[in-house]
N, C-alpha and C positions, 0 to 999 in steps of 0.2 A: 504494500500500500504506500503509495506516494505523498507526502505534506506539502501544498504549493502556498506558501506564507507570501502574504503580501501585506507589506508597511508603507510607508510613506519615502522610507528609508530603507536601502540597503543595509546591510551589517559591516560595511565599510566604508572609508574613504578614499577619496583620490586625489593624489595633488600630479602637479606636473615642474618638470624639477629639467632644465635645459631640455625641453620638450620629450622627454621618457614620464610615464605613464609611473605612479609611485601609487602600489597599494598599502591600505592600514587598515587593519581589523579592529572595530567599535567592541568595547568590551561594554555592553549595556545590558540593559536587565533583562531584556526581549531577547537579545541573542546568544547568551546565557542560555535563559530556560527553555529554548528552544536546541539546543544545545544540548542537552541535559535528556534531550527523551531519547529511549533505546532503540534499536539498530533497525525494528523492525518498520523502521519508517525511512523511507527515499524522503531527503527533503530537499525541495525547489525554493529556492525567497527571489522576490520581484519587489525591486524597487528601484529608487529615482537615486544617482551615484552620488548628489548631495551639492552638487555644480553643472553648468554650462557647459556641452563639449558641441560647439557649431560645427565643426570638420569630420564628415562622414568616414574619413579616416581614423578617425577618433573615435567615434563610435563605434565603429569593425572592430579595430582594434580592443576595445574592452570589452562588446559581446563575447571575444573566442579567449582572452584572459580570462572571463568570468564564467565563461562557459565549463569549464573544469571544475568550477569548487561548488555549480549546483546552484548561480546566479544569474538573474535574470535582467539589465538591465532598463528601465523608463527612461526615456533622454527627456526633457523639460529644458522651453527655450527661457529667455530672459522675460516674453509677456508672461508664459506661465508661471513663471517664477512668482511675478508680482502680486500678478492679480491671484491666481491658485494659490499658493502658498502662504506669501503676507500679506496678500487681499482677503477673501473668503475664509481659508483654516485658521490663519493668525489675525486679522481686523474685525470676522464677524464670529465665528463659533469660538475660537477660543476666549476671549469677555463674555459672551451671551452665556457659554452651559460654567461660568465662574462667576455669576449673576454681577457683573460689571457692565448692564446696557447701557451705561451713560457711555461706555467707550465701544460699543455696538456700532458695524461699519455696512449700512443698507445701500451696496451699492448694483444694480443687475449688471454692468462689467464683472465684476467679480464672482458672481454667482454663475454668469456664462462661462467663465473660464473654469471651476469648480465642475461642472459639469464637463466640461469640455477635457478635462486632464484625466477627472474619471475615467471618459471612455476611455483616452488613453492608456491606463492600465488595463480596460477593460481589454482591448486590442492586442495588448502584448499579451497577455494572459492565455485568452482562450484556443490562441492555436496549438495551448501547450497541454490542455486538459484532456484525462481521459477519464472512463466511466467511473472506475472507484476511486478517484483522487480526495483527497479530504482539503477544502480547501481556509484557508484561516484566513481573517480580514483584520486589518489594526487598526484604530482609530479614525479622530475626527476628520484626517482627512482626505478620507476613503467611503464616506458615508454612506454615498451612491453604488457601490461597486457593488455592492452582492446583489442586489436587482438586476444589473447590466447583465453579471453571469449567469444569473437564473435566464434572464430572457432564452437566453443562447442555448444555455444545459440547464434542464428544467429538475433532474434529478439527480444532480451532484450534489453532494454533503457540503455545505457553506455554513464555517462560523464566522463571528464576528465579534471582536473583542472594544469597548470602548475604556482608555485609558484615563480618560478627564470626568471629573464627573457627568451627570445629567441631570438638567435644569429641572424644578418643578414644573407642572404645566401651566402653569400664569406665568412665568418667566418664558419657557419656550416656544407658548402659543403667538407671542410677538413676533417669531420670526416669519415672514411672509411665505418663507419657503418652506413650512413646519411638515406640510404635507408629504412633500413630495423625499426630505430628508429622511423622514418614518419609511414613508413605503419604501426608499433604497437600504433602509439598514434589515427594513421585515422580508426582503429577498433570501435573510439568510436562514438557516435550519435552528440554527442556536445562533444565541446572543448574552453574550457575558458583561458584566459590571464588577467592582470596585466593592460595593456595597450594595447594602438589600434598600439604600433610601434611593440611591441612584433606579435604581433596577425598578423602583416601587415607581418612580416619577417616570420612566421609560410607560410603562404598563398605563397611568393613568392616562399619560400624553399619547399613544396608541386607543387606547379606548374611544378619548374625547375628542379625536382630531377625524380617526380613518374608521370606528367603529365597533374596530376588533375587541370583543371582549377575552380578558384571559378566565382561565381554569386552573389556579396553582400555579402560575408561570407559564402555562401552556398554553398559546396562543394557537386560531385555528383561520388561515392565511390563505386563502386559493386553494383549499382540499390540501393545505399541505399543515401539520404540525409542527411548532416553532416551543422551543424551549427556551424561558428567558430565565437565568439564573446567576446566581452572585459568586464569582471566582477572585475572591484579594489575593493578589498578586505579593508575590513574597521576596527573598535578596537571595543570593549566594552566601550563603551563612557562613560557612567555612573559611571563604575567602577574606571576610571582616574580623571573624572571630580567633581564626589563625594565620595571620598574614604571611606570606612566605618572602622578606627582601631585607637586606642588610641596612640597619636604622643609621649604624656609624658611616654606609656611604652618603648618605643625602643631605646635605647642607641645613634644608631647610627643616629636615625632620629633628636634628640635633638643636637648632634654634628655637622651636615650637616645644622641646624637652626643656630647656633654658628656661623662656618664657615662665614656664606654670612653675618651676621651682620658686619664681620671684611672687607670683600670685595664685590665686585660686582661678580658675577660666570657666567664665561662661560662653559656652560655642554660640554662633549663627552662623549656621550654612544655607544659603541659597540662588537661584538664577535671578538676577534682575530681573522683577514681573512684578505687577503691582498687586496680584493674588497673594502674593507671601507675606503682606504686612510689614515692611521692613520698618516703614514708619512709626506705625503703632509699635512695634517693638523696641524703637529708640525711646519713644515716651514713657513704653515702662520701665526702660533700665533707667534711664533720667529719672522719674520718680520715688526708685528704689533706693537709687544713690542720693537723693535730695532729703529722703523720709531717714536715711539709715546713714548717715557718717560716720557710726561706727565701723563700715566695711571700705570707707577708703581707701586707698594705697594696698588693699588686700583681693579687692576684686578687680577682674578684667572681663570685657566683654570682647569676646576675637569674634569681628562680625567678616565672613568672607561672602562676598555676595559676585557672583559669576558675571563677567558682562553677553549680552542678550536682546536683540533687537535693539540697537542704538541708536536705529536711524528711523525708529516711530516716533513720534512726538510723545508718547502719554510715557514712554520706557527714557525718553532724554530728558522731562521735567521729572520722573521717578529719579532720574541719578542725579541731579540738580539739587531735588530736597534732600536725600540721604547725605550728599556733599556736606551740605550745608548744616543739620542736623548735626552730625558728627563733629563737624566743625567745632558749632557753637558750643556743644555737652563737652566735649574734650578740655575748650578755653575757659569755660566755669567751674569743673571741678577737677582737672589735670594739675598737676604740681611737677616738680622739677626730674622726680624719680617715678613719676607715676600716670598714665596717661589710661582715663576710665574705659575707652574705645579702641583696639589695634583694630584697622579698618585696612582690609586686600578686598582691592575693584581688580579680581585677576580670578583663573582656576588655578587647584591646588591639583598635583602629581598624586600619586597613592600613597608613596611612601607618606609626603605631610598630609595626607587627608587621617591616613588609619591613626599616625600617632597625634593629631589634633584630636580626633576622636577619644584614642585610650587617655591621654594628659586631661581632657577636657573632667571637670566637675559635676557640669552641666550641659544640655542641651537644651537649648530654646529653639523650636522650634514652634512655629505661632502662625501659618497661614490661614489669611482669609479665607482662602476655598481650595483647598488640593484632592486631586481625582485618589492618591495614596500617601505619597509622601514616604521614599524609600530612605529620605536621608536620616528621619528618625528609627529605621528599622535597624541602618547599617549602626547608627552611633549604639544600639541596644547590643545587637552581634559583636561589635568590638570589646564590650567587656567582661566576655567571656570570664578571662583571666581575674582582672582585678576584685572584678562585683564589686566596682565602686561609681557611683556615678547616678544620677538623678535626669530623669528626660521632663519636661515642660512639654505637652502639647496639646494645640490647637486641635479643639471638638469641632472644628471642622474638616480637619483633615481627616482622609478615608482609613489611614491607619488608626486613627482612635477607637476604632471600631473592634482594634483586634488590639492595640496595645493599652488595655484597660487600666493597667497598673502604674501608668505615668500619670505624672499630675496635668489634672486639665484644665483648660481657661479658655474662656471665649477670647477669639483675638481685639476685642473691639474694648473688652474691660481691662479697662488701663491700671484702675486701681488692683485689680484681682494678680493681671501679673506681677504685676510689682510685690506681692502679698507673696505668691505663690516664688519668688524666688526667695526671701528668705525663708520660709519654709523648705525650698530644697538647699541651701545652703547649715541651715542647721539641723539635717533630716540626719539619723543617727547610723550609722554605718549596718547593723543589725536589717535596719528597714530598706535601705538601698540593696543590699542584695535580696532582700524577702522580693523587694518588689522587679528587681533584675531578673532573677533566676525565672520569675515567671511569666516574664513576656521571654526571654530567651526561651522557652519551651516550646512557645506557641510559634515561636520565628523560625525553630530549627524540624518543628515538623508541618511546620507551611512556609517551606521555601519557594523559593523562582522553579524548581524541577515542581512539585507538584501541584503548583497553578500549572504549570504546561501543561504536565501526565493530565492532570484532571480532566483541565477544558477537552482536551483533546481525547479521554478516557469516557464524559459523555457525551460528545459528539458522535463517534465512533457508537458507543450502549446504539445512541438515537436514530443513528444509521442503518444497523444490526436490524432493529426495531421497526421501523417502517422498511425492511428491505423482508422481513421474515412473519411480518403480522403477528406479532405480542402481545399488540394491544386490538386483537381480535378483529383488526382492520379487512373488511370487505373487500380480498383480493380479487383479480382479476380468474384466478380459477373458480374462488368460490360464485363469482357474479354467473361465469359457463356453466355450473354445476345447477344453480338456482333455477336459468334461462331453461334446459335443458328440462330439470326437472317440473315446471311448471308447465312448460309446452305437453309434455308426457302425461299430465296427468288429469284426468275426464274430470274430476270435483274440486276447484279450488277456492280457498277462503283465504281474503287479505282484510288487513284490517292498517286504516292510516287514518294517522295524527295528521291535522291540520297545521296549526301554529308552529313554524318552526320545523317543523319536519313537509307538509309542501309547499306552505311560502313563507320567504324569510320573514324574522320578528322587524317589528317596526314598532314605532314609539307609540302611533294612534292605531287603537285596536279594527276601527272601522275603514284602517288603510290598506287592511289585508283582504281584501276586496281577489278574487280568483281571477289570473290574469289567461289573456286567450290560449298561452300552451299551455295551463293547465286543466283547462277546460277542454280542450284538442283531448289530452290525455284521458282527462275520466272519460270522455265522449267512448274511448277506443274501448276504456279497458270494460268496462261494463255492459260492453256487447260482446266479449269477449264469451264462447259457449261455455259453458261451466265455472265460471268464475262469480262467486260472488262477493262485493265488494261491499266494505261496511265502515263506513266514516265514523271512528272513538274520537271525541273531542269534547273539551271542557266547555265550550262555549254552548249559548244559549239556543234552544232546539228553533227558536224564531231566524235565528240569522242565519244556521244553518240552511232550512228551509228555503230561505231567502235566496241565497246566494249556489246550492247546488240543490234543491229539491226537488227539480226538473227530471235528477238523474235518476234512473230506476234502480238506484243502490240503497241497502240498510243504513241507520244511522244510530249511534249513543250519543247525546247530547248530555251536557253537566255533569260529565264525569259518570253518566247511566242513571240519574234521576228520571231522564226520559229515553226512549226504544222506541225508535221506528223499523218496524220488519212488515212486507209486503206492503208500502206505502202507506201505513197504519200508523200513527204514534199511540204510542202507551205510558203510564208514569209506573213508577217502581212504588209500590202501595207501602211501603217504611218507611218516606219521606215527609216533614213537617216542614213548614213556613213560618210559623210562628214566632221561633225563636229571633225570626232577624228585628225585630223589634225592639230588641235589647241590645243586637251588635252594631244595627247602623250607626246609634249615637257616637259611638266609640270612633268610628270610621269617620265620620262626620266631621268627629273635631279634630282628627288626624288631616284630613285636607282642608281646614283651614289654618293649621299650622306649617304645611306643606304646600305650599302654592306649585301646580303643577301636575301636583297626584290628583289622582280622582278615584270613586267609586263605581264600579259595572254591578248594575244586581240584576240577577235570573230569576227565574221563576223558584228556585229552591237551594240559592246560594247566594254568596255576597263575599266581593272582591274589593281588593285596596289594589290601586298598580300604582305604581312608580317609573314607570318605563320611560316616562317625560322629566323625570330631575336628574338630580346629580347620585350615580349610584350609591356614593358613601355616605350622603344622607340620608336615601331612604331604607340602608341597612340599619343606619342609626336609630331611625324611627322604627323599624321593625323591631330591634331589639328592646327599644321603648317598650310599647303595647305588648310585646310577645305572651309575658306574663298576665299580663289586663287579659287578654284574650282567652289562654288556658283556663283560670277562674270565671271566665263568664262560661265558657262551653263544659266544663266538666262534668253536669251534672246535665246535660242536655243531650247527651251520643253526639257531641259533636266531630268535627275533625277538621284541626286548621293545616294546610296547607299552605305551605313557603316556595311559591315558583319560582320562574324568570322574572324577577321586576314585579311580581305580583305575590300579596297573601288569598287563600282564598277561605271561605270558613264553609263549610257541607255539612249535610248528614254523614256520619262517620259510617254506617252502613252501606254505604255505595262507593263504587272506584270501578275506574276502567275497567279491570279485572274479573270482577263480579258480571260489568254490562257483556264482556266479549263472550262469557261460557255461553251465554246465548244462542249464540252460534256456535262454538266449539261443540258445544257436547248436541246438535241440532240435527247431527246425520255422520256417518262415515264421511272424512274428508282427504283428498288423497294427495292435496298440499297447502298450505297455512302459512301466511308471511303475515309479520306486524312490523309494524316503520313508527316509531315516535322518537321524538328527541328531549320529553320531562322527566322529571321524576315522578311524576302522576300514571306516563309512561309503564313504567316500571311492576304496574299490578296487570297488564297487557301482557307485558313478556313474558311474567308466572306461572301466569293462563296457560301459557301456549303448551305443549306438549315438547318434551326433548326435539323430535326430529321437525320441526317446526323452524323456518325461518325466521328469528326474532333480530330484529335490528336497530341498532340506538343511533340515533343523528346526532354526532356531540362527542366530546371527548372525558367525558363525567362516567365513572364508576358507575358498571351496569351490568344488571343479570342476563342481559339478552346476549345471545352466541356470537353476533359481530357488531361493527362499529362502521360508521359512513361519518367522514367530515361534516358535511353541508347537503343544505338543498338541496342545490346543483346535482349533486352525487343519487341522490334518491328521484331527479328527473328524471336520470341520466338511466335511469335502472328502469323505471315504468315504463321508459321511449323504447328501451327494449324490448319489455316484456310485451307491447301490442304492436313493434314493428314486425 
């Protein structure tokens, strides 16, 4: 099985050096843990070499260099550069999903070129794929591409990994193109996050934008199942926690050991970005030193902060204030031997990275919005050895999530950090390793290799699964088997759910009005000789009536309150009316605190729907009432029902179940099919007899023998059975 990884970036650089072509291998986190997975994978990476190569000799020339090590390269000219990369990935999504829209960049040049480089990957890509490839997608700016390949290859494995976080959907709905962003990321099979809030606001912004509702993360996408779940990305443990290079060679790592002998060190490590709070973090170490003169001349803050887009405006007035910031903190409480800030606008080698980390006391780490945040994970990993050392961070960041044991602070309370560093400064040795040793636990068995294994462990499960029918999916043999057997046999009984299982759910219940192939359809199948067909459905036996009672087929209406058989209705003689006298109230005051919901009543039932709000509200209010409702029906034979977007309240005597024996036990029959997609459903399937085709429309925990995506899929099946 082959891995065709595709990032934004290659896993190296290139420079050119008296015009020879100079390779460098990226030791980053990505290529690392991809690095890391076992042999049983061919792996392919596609991406863009990180520079401008105009001379198609140049470009040869590093296709057949790169052709060897299992690389793919995207050439991107100087417009793509701009507008793709620091236009659209760096001016508009990276501030919009780091909730920074004041620096949000709405420009449609940029979004054409966005689109435009996509395909380009796309292009390079797909003349490379074959059937069983597994293919992995990275970040924000690739967002489009899994759709692209789907187009092409409708049934190759596509994950998709996003590395930044993702926006709420009142934050993300702003983007003009929110739409179209979803549908290219929902092209893929799986989709991984950072965190369960990211992954949570994915799902919302999916529901509320395209439709899609999930099931437990399981999204159900063009007949295709989509798995969206939370993979925190971890470090190369080993490599922080036992670093392998000689301390007495490197200049700077013997200076950085000097340093902390004269002070205690508070670390800041980060890329110039205005998501990292470098500001706020000056105000609190300034506060700290302004509230506590007793730690003068004894503390130091080593802020190394990366240079990083220098030629944005919001990234050159960012290094302007810290300039200046420093500046000013340094010449108000700096003395002759003592300076409260060592300030490097530079990157640091490994060697002084690891021993800034091991010398360091502390680590503040404090971003406004980080997707994970590896530099608190590696300063954890580093001390291994000592178990000495106290981490600060920001509840924003995606590691807080896993490293529970650091002290935490919103980045925005100035006073709290400032609090929270003498508290790690006089935290007692006893407690720094209690609290060390147990995030190094969780670091060294969720590393960088097993976010890879994982993602890619259930992609692979997910692949397996829809390639081999596990989840009882309605293969292509059993469809022949079904066609086959139903043509063969002289008495058949079918029994279909309306709602949702023949035409899709819609917000207004009187929108689901029977469109003309559906009507084409029953037309056929109910002249079909020996078939007879029998509409089970909750809804009221008037509309049904209404809308197909033309057809010469049986019907249960309200769940078998009522029975139509030979053009007859009938009511089921245990049913009362009475009681709704005492539930409407309840209902009643439920949609007027609910604007939006309304009540449907039947002749012997009565419903609450919500199908018109916001679904997290009207689970709210469900869970409200739920209680109210149990105590009113108790003593009544009631039985509340909790649908789609709907509660319903009934005779507890009656259920699909009960209406279809009906006809089950009404003759020898010599084949039975039932199609619903509720849980109401579910006393239907019961019914049926083992050799019975039972089928659930939906992806929800079901007694019935297989499973169909969608509508479509249950069209797709009756256009059969009468063609």
């Amino acid at each position: 099985m082959r891995l065709i990884i595709i990032s934004n970036r290659l896993p190296l650089t290139i420079d050119k050096k008296e015009g020879e072509l100079i390779y460098h291998p990226s030791a980053g986190g990505l290529a690392t843990g991809l690095a890391s997975l076992d042999d049983s994978f061919d792996r392919v990476w596609v991406g863009w070499p990180g520079r401008e190569f105009k001379d198609e000799w140049e470009q040869e020339a590093i296709r057949k260099d790169l052709l060897g090590k299992d690389l793919v390269p995207v050439f991107l000219n100087k417009k793509d550069i701009t507008l793709y990369y620091e236009g659209f990935s760096n001016k508009t999504i990276w501030p919009h999903f780091h909730y920074f829209t004041q620096f949000t960049t709405y420009r449609d040049s940029y979004w054409e070129a966005y689109k435009r480089v996509n395909q380009k990957f796309a292009d390079a890509i797909l003349p490379l794929l074959q059937p069983d490839d597994l293919v992995w997608v990275h970040d924000y700016q690739l967002m489009l591409l899994p759709s692209m390949i789907r187009k092409v290859h409708p049934d190759i494995s596509i994950g998709f990994f996003l590395h930044i976080p993702f926006p709420s959907y009142e934050i993300f709905r702003v983007l003009p193109w929110r739409r179209a962003i979803l549908e290219g990321v929902l092209g893929a099979d799986q989709i991984g996050f950072h965190t369960f809030g990211y992954m949570r606001h994915f799902l919302s912004a999916a529901y509320r934008i395209t439709g899609y509702e999930h099931h437990f993360g399981k999204l159900n996408v063009s007949n295709r199942l989509i798995n969206v779940d939370v993979f925190p990305m971890g470090i190369n443990y080993e490599k922080y926690a036992f670093p392998e290079f000689d301390l007495y060679k490197d200049d700077g790592a013997t200076k950085i050991k000097q340093m902390a002998k004269a002070n205690r060190l508070i670390i800041s490590i980060d890329r110039l970005d205005y998501t990292k709070g470098i500001p706020q973090r000056l105000k609190a170490f300034e506060q700290f030193i302004s509230l506590h003169p007793r730690f003068h001349g004894k503390v130091s803050l080593v802020m190394v902060v990366v240079p990083s887009r220098s030629n944005v405006d919001q990234y050159k007035e960012l290094k302007e204030e810290v300039d200046t910031m420093v500046g000013r903190i340094n010449s108000t409480y700096g003395t002759f031997d003592w300076m409260p800030i060592r300030y490097f606008y530079r990157s640091l080698n490994f060697e002084e990275l690891i021993t800034l980390y091991q010398e360091a006391d502390i680590a503040m780490i404090t971003p406004l919005r980080d997707g994970m945040n590896l530099v608190a994970k590696e300063y954890v990993a580093s001390k291994e050895k000592s178990k000495k050392g106290v981490l600060i961070l920001s509840e924003m960041a995606g590691a807080s999530n896993e490293l529970t044991e650091a002290l935490s602070v919103n980045p925005q309370d100035i006073n709290d950090m400032a609090h929270k560093l003498v508290t790690a400064l006089e935290m007692n040795e006893k407690e720094q390793r209690w609290r060390l040793e147990k995030m190094q636990e969780k670091l060294k068995k969720y590393d960088v290799s097993n976010w890879a294994s994982t993602f890619i462990k259930e992609q692979v499960s997910l692949m397996e699964q829809q390639k081999h029918d596990n989840v009882k999916r309605f293969s292509e043999k059993d469809r022949e088997k079904l066609l086959h057997d139903f043509h063969q046999a002289p008495q058949k009984l079918i029994f279909l759910d309306y709602d949702g299982t023949l035409m899709d759910f819609q917000p207004d219940p009187q929108a689901v009005v029977p469109d003309e192939e559906l009507l084409e359809i029953l037309e056929k199948l109910v002249a079909i000789e020996g078939a007879k067909v029998v509409l089970n459905s909750g809804r009221d036996k008037q509309t049904l009536e209404k809308w197909l009672g033309h057809f010469p087929m049986d019907m249960a209406a309200e769940h078998g309150v009522w029975i139509k058989q030979n053009n007859n209705w009938r009511r089921n003689p245990n049913v009362s009316y009475e009681w709704k006298k005492n539930i409407r109230p309840v209902l009643e005051d439920l949609v007027e605190r609910t604007p939006g919901s309304f009540i449907e009543e039947k002749d012997f039932s009565i419903a609450w729907h919500y199908r018109r709000i916001d679904k997290a509200l009207g689970e709210k209010r469900v869970r409200e009432f739920r209680d109210v409702l149990l105590y009113l029906t108790a003593n009544l034979d009631l039985q509340v029902l909790e649908g789609n977007k709907v509660v319903e309240i009934k005779n507890a005597g009656v259920n699909k179940g009960k209406a279809s024996l009906n006809w089950v036990n009404s003759q020898d029959w010599d084949f039975m099919m039932a199609l619903g997609d509720d849980h109401t459903d579910e006393d239907t399937f019961e019914a049926m007899p083992e050799s019975a085709y039972s089928i659930k429309v939906g992806i929800q925990k079901t007694n019935a023998r297989f499973q169909m995506l969608s509508v479509s899929d249950v069209r797709s099946l009756l256009r059969a059975l009468v063609s």
